[in-house]
N, C-alpha and C positions, 0 to 999 in steps of 0.2 A: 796518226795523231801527232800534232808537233809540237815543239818543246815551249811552254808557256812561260815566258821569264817578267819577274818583277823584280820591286827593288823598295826600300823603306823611302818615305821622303823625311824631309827635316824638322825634326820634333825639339831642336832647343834655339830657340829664336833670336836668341844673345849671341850665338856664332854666325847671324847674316846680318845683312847690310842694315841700319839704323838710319832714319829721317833725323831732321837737324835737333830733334829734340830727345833722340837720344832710343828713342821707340825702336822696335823691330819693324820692317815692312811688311807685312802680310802677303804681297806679292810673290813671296818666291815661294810660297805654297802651289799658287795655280799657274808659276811657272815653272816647279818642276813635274807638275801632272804632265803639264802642255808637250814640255821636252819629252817627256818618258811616252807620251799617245802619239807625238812625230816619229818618236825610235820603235813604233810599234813594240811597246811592251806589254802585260798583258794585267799589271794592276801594280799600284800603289801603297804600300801598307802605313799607317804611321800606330806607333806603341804609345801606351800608354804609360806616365810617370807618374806620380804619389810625391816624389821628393827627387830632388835630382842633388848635383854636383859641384852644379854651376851657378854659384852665383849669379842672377838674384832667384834662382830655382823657378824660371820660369818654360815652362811650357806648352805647348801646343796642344789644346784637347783634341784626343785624336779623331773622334765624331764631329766636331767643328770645323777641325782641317779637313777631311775627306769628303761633307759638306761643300766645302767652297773650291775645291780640287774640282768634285763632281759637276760644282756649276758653272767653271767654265772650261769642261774638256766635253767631249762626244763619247769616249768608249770607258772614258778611268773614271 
């Protein structure tokens, strides 16, 4: 049996890249599935927040993100 490695993806959307208005991109959700299913990894996690840190306390519900992860990868 061999060794199954995963990894979190990005659950606060104010630390990536922003469209001209200021938004998070939703993209780099299902392009770090994409990368981690390239590097054969073997799953995706993202946690769930209630309140966060970061100004504006937004983030990523992690059922919606793994959702849209799931619909454009093959294995994650």
């Amino acid at each position: 049996m061999g060794v199954k490695v995963g990894t979190v993806g990005p659950i606060n959307p104010s630390l990536f890249r922003k469209d001209e208005q200021g938004r998070c991109q939703v993209d780099t959700v299902w392009r770090v599935a994409k990368s981690c299913e390239e590097k054969n990894y073997h799953s995706v996690w993202y946690a769930d927040h209630l309140m966060g840190w970061f100004p504006p306390h937004d983030f990523y519900d992690p059922l919606v993100a793994l959702a849209f992860a799931a619909s454009r990868t093959e294995r994650i």
